[in-house]
C-alpha positions in Angstrom: 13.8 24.0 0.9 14.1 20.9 2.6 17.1 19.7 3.9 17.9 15.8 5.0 21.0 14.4 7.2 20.9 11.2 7.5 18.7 8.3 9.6 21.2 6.5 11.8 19.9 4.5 14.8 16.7 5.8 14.8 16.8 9.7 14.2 18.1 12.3 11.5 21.3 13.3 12.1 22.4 16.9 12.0 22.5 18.1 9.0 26.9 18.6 7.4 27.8 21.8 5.9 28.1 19.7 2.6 25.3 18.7 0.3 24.0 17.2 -2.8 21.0 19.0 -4.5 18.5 16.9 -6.0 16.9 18.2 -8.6 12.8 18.1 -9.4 13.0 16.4 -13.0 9.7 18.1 -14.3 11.2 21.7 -13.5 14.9 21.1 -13.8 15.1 23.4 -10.5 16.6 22.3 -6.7 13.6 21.3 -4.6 15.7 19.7 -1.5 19.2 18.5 -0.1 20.9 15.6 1.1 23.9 15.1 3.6 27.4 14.6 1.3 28.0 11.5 3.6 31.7 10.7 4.1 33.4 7.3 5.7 33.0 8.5 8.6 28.8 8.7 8.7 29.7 4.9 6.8 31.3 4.4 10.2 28.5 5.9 12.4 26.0 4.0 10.6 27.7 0.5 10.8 28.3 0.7 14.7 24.3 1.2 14.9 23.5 -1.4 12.9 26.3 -3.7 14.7 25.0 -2.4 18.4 21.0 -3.5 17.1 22.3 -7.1 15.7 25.0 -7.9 18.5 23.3 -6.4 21.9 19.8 -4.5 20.4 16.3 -5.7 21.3 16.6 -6.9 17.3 19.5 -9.4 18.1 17.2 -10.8 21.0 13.9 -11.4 19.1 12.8 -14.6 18.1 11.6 -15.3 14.6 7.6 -14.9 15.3 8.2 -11.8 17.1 10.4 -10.3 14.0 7.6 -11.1 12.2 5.5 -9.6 14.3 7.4 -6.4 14.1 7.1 -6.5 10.0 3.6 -7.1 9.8 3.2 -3.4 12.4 5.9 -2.3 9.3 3.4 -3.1 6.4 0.1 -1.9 8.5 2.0 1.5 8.8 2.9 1.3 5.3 -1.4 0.3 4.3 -2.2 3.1 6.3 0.8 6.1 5.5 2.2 5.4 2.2 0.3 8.6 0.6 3.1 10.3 3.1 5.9 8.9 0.4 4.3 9.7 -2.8 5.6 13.6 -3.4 9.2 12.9 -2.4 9.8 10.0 -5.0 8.2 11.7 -8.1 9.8 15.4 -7.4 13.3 12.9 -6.9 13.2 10.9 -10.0 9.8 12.8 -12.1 8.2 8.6 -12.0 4.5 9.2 -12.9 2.1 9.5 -10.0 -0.1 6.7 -11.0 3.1 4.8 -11.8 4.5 6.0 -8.0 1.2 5.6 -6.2 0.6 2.0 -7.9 3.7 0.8 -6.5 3.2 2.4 -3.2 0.0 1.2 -2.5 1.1 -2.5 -2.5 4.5 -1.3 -0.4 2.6 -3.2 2.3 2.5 -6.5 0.3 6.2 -7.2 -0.1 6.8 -7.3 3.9 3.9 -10.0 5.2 4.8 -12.9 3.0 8.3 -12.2 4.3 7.2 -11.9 8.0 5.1 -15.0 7.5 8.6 -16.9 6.2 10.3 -15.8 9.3 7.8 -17.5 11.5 9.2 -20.8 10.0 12.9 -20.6 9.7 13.7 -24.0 11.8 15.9 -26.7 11.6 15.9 -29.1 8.9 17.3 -32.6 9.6 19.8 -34.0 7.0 20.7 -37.2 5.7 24.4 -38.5 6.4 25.3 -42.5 6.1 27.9 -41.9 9.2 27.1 -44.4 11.5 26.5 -43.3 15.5 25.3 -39.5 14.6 23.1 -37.8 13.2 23.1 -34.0 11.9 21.0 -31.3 11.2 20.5 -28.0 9.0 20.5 -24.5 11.3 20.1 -21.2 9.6 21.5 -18.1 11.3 22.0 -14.6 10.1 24.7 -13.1 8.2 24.8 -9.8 10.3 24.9 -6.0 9.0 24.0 -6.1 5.1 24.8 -2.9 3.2 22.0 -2.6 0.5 23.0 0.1 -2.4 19.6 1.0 -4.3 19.0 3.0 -7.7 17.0 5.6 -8.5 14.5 4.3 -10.5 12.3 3.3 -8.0 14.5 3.6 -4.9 11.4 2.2 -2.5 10.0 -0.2 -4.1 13.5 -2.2 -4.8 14.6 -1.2 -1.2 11.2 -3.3 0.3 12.3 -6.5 -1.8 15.9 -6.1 -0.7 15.1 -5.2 3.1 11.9 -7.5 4.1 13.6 -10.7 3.3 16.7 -9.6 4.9 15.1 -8.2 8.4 12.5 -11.5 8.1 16.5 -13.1 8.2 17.4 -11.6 11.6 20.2 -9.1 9.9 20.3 -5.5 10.3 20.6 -2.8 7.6 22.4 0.3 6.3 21.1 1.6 2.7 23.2 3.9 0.8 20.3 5.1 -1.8 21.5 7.1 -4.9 22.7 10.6 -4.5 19.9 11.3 -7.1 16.8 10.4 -5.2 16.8 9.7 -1.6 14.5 11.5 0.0 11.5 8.9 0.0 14.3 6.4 1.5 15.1 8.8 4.5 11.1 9.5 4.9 10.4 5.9 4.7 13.0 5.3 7.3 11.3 7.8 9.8 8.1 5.8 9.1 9.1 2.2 10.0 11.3 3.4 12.9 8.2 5.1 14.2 5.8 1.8 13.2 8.1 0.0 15.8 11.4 -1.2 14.1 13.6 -0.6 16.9 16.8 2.0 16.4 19.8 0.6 14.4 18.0 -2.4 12.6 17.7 0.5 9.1 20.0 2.9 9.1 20.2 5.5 5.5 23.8 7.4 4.8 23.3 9.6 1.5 25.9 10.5 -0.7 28.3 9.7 -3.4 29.1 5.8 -4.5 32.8 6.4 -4.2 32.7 8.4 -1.0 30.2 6.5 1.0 29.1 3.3 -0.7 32.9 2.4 -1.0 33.4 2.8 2.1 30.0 0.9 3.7 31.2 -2.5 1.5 34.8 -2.2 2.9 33.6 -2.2 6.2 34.7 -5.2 8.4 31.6 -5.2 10.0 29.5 -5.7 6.8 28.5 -8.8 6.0 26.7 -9.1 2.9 25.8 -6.4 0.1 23.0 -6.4 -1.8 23.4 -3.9 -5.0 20.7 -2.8 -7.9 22.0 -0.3 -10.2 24.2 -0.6 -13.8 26.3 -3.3 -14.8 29.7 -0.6 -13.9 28.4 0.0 -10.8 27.9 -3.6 -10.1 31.3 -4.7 -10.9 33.1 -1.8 -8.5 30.7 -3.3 -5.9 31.5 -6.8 -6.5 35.4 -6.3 -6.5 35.0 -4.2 -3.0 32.7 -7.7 -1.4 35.6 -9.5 -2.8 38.4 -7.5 -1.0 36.2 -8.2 2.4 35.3 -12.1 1.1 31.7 -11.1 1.9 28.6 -12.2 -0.9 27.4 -9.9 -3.0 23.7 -10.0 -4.8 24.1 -7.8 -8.0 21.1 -7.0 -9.9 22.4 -4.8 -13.2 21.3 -3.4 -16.2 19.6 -5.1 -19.4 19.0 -5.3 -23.0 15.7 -7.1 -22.7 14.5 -8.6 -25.9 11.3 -8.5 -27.1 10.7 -11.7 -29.7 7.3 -11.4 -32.2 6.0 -14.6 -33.9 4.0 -13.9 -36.8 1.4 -15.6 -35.0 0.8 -13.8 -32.2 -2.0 -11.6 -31.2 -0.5 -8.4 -32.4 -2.9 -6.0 -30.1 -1.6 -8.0 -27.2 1.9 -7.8 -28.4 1.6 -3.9 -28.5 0.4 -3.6 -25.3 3.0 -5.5 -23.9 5.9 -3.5 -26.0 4.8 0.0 -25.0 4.3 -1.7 -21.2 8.2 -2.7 -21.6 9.6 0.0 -23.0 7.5 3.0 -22.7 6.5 2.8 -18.9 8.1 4.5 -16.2 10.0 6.0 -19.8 12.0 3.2 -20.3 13.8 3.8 -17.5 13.6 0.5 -15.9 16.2 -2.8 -15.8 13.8 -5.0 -17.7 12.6 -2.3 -20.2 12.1 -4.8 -23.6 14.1 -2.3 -25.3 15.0 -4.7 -28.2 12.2 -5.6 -30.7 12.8 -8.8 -32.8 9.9 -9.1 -34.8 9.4 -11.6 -37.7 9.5 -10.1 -41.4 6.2 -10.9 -42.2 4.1 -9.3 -39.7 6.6 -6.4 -39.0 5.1 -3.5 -41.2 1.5 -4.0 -39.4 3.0 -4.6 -36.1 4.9 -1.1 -36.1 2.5 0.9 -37.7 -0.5 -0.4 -34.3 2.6 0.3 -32.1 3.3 3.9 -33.8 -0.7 4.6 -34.1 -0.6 4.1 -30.3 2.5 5.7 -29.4 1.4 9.0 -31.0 -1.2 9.4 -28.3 0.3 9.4 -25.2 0.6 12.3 -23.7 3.9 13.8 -21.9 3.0 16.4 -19.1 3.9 17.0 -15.3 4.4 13.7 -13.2 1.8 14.7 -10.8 -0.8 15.5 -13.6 -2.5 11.7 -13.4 -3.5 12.1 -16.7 0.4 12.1 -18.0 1.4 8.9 -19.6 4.9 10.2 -20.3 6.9 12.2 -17.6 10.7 13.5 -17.7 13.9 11.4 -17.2 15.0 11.1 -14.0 18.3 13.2 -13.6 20.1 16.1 -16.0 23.2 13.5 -17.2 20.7 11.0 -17.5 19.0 12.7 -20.1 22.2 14.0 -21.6 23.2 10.2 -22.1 20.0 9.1 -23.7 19.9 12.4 -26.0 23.4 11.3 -27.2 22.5 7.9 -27.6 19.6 8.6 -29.9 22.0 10.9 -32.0 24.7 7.9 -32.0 21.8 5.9 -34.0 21.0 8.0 -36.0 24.6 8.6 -37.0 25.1 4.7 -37.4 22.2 4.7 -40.1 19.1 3.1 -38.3 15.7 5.0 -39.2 14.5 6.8 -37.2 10.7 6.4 -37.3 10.2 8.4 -33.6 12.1 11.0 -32.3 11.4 11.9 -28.9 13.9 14.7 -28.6 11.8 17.1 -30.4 8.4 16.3 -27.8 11.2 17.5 -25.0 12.0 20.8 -27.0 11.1 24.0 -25.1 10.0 22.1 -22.0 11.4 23.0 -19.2 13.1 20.0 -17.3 14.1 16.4 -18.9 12.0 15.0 -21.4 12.7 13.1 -24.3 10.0 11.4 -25.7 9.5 7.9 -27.0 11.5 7.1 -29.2 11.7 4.5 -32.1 14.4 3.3 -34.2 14.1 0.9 -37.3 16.6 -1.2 -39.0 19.2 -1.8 -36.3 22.0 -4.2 -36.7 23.3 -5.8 -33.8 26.6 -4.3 -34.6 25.0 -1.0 -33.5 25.7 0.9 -30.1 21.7 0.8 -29.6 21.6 -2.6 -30.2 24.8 -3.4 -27.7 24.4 -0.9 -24.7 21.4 -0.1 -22.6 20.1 3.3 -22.6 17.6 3.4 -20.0 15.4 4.8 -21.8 12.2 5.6 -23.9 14.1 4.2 -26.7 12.9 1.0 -28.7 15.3 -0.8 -31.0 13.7 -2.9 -34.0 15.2 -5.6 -35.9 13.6 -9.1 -38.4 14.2 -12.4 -38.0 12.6 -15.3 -40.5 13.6 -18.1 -38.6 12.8 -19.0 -35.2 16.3 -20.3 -34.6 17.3 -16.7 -36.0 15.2 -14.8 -33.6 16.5 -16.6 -31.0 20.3 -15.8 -31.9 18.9 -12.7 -32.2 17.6 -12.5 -28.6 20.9 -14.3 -27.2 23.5 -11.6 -29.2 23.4 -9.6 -25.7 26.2 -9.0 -23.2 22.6 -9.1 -20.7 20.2 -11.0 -19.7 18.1 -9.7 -17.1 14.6 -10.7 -18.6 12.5 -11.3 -21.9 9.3 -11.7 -24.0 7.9 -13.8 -25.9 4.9 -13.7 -28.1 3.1 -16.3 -29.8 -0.5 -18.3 -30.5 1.7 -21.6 -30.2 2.4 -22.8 -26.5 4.6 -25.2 -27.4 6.7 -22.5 -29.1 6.5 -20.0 -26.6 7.5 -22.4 -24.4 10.5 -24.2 -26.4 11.9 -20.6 -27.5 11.4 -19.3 -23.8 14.4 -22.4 -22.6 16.6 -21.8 -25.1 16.7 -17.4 -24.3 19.7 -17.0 -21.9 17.7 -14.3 -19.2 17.0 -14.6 -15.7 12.9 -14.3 -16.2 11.6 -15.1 -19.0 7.5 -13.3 -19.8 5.2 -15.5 -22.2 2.7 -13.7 -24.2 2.9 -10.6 -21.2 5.7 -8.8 -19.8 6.8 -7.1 -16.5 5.0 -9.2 -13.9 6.2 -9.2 -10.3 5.6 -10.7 -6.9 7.2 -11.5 -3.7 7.1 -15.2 -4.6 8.8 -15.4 -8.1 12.6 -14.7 -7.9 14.1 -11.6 -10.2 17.6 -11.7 -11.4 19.8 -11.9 -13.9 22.5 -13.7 -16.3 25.7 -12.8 -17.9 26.6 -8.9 -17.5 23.1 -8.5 -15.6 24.4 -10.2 -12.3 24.3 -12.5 -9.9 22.3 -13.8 -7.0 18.4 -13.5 -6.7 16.0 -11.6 -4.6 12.3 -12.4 -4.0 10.9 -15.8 -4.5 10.3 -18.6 -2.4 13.7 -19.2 -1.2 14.5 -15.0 -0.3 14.7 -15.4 3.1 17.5 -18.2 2.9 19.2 -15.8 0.6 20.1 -14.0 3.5 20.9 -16.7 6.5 24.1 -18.9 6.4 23.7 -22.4 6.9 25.4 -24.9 9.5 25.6 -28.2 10.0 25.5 -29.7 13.2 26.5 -33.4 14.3 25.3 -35.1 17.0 26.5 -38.7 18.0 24.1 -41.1 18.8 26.6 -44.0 19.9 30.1 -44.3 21.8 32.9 -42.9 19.7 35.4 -45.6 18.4 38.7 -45.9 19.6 40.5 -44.2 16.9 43.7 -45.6 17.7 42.7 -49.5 18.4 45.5 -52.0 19.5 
């Protein structure tokens, strides 16, 4: 079995005497162990990521050759990120095609970024203050603590970490205690590609013993957090206590809006793509369907027709469509979740507890539920999950009440023949992204976050780099200074 201790300033650590087992999702069995860290590891990890942005080779770099150091990041990534596969699906059971598609591109969220840190410059400004003239300068905000989920702990650590180190700052990542082996591998791998010691530091363990601890440090100087809308909010009161930003991207209740008019083969593809991949375990699953009256019965029964045939199975089997949820509570929430529905009267037209009977591990199927009022738990809270909640509308004004009744608003879909509709419907939906006539689309240049309970801040997109650089004015005079105090 292996056994991790945590990456600080360039090398594992020795191994503690306290761990945290993760557990291989398709077997429900302990396949490796992570450090317990403690406040003091927080500690150990802050002072090397201090040392590399006050006095390291990082803190002396200019922006071309930080750039040039993360384009040697994502060639090492092009060439080794077969190397990361295993680790992530036996952490969190994510498909391997699902896994293997988002590690092949790994390389592709770090060279825009490096290419944006070429051209951080000054920018001149425009004052009407007579005799001076002033200017824009960008500098770095220093250590950034970046707390990442489980869902896809690599792939949200690269959007998080190349804009930040394109920045200047430096890094410590407290990935969850569920899945953070492909973190601690990955941090090996970029240290050896050339990222010089203390610029990523990883310190596993518990939110309360370790992330708490990282925010509160004095040293830390911006936190970046992805995770649920709870976690969010202990994380945004600890920035608070330390008057340091905080980026928060939470959880969602993503709705799902169906004209009568659209193409409904294109509409199903884009519902199971919403909900169904990576088994609904994803911020922007579309986990709420808001489908008009008069297409619904056809709509369902193309969406149940395909739904029947995919196939669950062992992660690293490519031909699985559906693997297990990620972690034991995890799937002991959703289970409950499903039963909650049923108990509050929605039909159930799909029940994907039975397809996880007698399996070994923690599946639970797709799962469908018709009839559900808003006044219904599975309406209101996201379960992060294969779990699809369908409602009518008549009205377009109705469907997009409907679509706004959310304490979230992370990101939506809409479908429809009519642009103009799509596009009038898609301004008056309250999310952060909005998906016309596709859903789930990503890239390093459009910007992901989201509204209300779902956060704050944005990462990715064209201004990512700024996110994380402080800006300062500087005045120069250009003529004698008046005598303030004339005769």
């Amino acid at each position: 079995m292996e056994q991790f201790g945590h990456f600080i300033d360039g090398a594992f650590t020795t191994p503690s005497n306290q761990w945290i087992d993760s557990v291989d999702p398709a077997a429900g069995t302990v396949w490796c162990r992570f450090s317990r860290g403690d406040a003091q590891d927080a500690t150990a990890a802050m002072d090397a990521a201090e040392r590399a942005f006050e006095s390291g080779p990082w803190s002396r770099m200019s922006g071309a050759e930080r750039a040039d150091c993360l384009d040697q990041v994502a060639d090492a990534l092009a060439r080794r990120w077969e190397e990361l596969v295993e680790a992530e699906i036996r952490d969190n059971g994510k498909r391997l095609t699902e896994v293997r598609g988002q590690f092949a591109g790994l390389d592709n969220w770090f060279r825009p970024f490096a290419e944006k840190a070429r051209h951080i410059s000054r920018e001149p400004q425009h004052n009407a203050v007579p005799g001076v003239q002033s200017e824009t300068t960008y500098l770095p905000f220093g250590p950034v603590v970046a707390i990442t989920p489980w869902n896809s702990p690599l792939m949200i650590l690269a959007w998080k970490m190349a804009p930040a180190l394109a920045a200047g700052n430096t890094m410590v990542v407290k990935p969850s205690e569920m899945a953070s082996a492909s973190t601690l591998l990955f941090a090996q791998m970029v240290h050896e590609a050339g990222l010089p010691a203390g610029v990523l530091n990883v310190v596993t363990g518990y939110g309360h013993e370790v992330g708490g601890a990282l925010v509160r440090d004095q040293r830390t100087r911006m936190v970046t957090f992805t995770g649920s809308d709870l976690g969010g909010g202990k994380v945004a009161a600890a920035a608070a206590e330390n008057v340091i930003p905080a980026t928060l991207e939470l959880g969602g209740k993503s709705p799902q809006v169906v004209f009568g008019d659209a193409d409904p083969d294109n509409a199903v593809n884009g519902i199971l793509s919403g909900i169904f991949l990576s088994n609904g375990q994803s911020c922007v699953a579309g986990s709420r369907l808001i489908v008009q009256a008069s297409v619904k019965d056809v709509l369902v029964q193309k969406l149940l027709a395909r739904v029947w045939t995919l196939q669950l199975g062992d992660p690293m089997d490519p031909e699985t469509q559906i693997g297990p949820l990620a972690n034991l509570p995890h799937l002991e929430k959703v289970r409950a979740m499903i039963a909650r529905a049923v108990d509050e009267g929605a039909t159930c037209l799909l029940d994907g507890r039975e397809a996880g009977r007698g399996r070994a591990g923690f599946y639970v199927g797709p799962t469908i539920f018709d009839d559900v009022t808003p006044t219904m738990q599975l309406w209101r809270e996201e379960v992060f999950g294969p779990v699809l909640a369908i409602t009518t509308f008549d009205t377009e004004a109705e469907a997009v009440q409907l679509a706004n009744d959310s304490a979230y608003g992370l990101a939506a879909g809409v479908w429809t023949s009519d642009s103009d509709r799509g596009a009038r419907v898609a301004r008056q939906i309250r999310a952060g992204t909005i998906y016309i006539n596709h859903y789930r689309s990503i890239d390093p240049g459009a910007s992901i976050g989201g509204l209300k309970r779902s956060g704050y801040g944005r990462e990715l997109g064209p201004d990512a780099v700024k996110h994380f650089l402080q800006t300062r004015s500087i005045w120069t005079g250009t003529a004698p200074v008046p005598d303030p105090f004339p005769a």
